[in-house]
VOPAGU-2260 file (C-alpha; in pm, 1 decimal, decimal comma):
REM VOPAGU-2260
SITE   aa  ch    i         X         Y         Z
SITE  UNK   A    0   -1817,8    2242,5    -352,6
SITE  UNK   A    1   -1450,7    2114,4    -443,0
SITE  UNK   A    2   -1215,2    1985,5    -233,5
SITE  UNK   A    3    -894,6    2123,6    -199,3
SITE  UNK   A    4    -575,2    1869,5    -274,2
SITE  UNK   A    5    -396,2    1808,9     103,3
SITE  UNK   A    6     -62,0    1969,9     156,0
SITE  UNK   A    7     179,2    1735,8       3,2
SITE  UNK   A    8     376,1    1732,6     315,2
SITE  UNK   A    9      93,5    1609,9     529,3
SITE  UNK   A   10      98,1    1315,1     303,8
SITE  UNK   A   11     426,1    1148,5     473,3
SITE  UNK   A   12     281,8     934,6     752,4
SITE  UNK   A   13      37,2     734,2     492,3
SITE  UNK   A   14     321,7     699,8     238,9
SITE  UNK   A   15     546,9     590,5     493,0
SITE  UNK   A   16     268,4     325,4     584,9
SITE  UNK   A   17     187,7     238,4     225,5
SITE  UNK   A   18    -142,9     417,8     289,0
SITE  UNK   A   19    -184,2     675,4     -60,2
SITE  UNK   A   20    -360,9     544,8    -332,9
SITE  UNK   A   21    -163,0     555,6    -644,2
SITE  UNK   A   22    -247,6     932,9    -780,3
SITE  UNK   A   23    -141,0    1065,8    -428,3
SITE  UNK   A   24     194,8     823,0    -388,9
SITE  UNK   A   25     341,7     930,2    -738,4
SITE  UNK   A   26     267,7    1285,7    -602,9
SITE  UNK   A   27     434,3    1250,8    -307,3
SITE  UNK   A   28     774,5    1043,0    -419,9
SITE  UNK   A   29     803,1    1342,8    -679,6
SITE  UNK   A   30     864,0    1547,4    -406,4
SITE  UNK   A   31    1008,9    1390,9    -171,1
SITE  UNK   A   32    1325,7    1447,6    -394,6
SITE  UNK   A   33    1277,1    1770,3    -377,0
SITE  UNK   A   34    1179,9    1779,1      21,4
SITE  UNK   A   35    1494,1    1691,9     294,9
SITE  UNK   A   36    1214,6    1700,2     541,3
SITE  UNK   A   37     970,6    1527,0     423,1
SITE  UNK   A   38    1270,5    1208,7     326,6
SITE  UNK   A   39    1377,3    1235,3     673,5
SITE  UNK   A   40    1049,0    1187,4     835,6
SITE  UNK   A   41     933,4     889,7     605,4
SITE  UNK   A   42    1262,3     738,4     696,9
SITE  UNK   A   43    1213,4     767,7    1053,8
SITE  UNK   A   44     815,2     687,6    1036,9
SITE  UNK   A   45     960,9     401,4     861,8
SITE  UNK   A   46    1227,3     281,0    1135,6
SITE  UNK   A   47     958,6     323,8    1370,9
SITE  UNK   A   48     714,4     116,3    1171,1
SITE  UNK   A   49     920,2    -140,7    1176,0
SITE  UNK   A   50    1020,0    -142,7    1560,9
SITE  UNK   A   51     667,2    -148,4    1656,8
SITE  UNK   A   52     629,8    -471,0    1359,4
SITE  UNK   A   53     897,8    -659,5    1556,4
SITE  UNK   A   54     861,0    -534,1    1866,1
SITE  UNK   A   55     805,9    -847,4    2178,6
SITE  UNK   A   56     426,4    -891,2    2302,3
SITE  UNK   A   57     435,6    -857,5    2668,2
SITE  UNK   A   58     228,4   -1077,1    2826,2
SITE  UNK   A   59     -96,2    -894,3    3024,2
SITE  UNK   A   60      29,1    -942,0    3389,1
SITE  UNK   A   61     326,9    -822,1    3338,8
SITE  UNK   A   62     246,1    -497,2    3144,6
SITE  UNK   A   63     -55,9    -408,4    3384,7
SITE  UNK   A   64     232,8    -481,2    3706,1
SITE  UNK   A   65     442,5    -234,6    3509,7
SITE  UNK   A   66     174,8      61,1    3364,9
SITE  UNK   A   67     280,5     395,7    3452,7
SITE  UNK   A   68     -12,8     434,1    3699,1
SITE  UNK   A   69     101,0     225,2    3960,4
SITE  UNK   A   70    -151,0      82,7    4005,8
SITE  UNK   A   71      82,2    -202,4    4187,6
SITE  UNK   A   72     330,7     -84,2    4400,9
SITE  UNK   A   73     696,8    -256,0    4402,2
SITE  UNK   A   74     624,5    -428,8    4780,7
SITE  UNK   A   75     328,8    -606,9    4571,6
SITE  UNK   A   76     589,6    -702,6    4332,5
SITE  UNK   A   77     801,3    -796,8    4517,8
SITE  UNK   A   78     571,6   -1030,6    4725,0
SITE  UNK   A   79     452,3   -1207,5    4393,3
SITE  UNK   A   80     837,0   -1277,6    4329,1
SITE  UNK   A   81     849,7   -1444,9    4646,7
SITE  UNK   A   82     562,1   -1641,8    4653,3
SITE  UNK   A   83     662,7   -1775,8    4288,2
SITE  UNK   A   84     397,7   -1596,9    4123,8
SITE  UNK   A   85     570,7   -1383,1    3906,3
């Protein structure tokens, strides 16, 4: 049984990563000239890339006060801002 080459286009998110091996990346920057679409989305899988590469570690406590559960209201918050503990 043979495998079947992957749609070029599905081949963006590794290039933009530097993920393809060599065969597959030559491929895939021939058409990206041809391919608006596919240009656009390496260049924004790119930008994104590199906003999650630079992007400020937030320390534990802080995230888990902050998840979008709630786990912690604002009144408990609030009281650990008072009490210095925040």
């Amino acid at each position: 049984m043979t495998h079947a080459p992957p749609d070029v286009h599905a081949l963006a998110g590794a290039y933009a990563l530097d993920g393809l091996p060599e065969a597959e990346r030559g491929r895939f920057e021939d058409h990206l000239g041809e391919c608006g679409d596919c240009a656009r989305e390496v260049r924004g899988l790119r930008e994104v890339a590199a906003r999650l590469g630079s992007a400020a570690a937030v320390p534990a406590r802080e995230a888990t006060m902050w998840s979008p559960s709630g786990r912690y209201s604002r009144a408990i918050v609030r009281a650990c801002r008072r009490r210095g503990r925040w």
